[in-house]
Backbone as JSON, one array per atom type, in Angstrom:
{
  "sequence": "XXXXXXXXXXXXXXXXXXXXXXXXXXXXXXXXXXXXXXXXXXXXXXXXXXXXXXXXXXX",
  "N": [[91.41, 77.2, 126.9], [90.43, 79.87, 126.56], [89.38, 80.67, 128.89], [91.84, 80.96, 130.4], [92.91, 83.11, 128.89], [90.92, 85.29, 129.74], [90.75, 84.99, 132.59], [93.77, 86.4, 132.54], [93.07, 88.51, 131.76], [90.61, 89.7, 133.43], [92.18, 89.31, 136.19], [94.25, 90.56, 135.94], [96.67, 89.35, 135.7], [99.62, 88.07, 134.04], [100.27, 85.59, 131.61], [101.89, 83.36, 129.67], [102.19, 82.74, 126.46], [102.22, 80.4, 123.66], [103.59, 80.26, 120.4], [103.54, 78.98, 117.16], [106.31, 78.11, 118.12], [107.29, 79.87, 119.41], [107.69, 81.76, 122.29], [105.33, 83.98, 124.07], [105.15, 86.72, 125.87], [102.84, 88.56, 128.57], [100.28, 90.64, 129.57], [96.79, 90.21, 129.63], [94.89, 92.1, 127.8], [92.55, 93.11, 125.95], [89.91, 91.04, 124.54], [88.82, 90.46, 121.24], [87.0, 89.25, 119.12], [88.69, 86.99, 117.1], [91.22, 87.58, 117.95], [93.5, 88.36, 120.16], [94.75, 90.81, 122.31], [97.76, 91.87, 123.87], [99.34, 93.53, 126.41], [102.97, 93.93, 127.34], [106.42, 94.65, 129.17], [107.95, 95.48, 127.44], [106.59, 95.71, 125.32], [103.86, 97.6, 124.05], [101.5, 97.08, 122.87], [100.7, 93.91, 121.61], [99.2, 91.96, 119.06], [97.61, 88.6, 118.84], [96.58, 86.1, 117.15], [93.91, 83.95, 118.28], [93.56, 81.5, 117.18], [95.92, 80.9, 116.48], [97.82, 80.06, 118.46], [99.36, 77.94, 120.67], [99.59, 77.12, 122.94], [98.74, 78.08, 126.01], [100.22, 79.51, 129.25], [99.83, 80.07, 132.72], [101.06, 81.63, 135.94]],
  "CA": [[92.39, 78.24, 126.69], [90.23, 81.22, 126.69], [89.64, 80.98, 130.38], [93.26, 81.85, 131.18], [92.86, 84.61, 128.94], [89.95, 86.35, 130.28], [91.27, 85.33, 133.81], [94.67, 87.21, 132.77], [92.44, 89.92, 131.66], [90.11, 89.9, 134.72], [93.13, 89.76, 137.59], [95.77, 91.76, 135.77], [97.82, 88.37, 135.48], [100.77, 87.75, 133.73], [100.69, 84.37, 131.24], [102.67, 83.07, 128.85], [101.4, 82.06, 125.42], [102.97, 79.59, 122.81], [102.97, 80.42, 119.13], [104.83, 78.39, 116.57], [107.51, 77.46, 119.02], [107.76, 80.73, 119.88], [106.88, 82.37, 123.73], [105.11, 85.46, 123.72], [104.7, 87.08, 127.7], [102.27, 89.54, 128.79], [99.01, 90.48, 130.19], [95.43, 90.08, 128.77], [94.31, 94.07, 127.36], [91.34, 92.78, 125.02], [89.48, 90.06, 123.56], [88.31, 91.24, 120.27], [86.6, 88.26, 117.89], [89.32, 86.05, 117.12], [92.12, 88.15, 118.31], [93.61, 88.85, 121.84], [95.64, 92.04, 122.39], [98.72, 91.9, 125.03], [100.95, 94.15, 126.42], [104.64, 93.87, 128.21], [106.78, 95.49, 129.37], [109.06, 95.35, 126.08], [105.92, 96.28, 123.66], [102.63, 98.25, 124.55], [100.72, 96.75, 122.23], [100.74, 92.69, 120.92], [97.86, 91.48, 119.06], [97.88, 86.95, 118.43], [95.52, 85.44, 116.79], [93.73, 82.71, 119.07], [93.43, 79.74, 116.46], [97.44, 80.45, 115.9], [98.03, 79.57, 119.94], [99.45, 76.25, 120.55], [99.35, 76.42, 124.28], [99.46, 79.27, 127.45], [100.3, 79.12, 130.59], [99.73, 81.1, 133.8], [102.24, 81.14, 136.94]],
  "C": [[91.76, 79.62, 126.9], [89.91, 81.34, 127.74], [90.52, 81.2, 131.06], [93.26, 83.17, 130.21], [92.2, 85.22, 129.43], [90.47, 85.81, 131.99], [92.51, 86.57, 133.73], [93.97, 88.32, 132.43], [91.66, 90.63, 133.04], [91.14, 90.27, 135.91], [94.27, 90.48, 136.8], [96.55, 90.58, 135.98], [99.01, 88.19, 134.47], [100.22, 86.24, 132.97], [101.93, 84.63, 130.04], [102.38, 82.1, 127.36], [102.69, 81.82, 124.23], [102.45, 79.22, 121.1], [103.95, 79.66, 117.88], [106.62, 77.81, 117.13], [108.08, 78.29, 119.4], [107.2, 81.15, 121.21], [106.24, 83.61, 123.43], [104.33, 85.88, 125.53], [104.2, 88.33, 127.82], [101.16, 89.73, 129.78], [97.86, 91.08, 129.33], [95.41, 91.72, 128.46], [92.82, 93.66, 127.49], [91.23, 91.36, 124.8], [88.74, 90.79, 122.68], [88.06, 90.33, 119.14], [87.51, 86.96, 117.85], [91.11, 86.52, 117.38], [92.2, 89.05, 119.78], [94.82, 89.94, 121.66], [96.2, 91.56, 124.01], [99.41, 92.88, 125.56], [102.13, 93.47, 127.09], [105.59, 95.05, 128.5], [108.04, 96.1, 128.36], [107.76, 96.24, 125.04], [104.38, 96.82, 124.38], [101.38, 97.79, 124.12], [100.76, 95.08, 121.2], [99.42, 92.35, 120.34], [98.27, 89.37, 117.94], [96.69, 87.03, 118.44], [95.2, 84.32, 117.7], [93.57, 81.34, 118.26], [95.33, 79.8, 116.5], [97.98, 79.65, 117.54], [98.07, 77.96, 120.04], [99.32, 76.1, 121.84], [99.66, 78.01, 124.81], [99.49, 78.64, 128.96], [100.19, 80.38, 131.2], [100.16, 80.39, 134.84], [100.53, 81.51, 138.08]]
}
């Protein structure tokens, strides 16, 4: 899992990460310990915990 984040961080990608059965869509910012920062184009600033992550995807 943390190789699609630091890829979406590295290429400026787009995934899609799965938190309690919820979606959450963005692109990588940060990795910062045990927390990844996102933005979108809805919110400037997301920060998910990586143990809470049940699954991501990248198109």
């Amino acid at each position: 899992m943390r190789e699609l984040l630091e890829a979406s961080q590295n290429d400026k990608k787009g995934l899609m990460l799965y938190v309690k059965g919820q979606s959450i869509a963005g692109i990588v910012v940060k990795i910062a310990g045990d927390v990844v920062e996102l933005r979108s184009r809805e919110y400037s600033r997301i920060a998910v915990r990586i143990d809470s992550i049940d699954a991501a995807a990248m198109a």
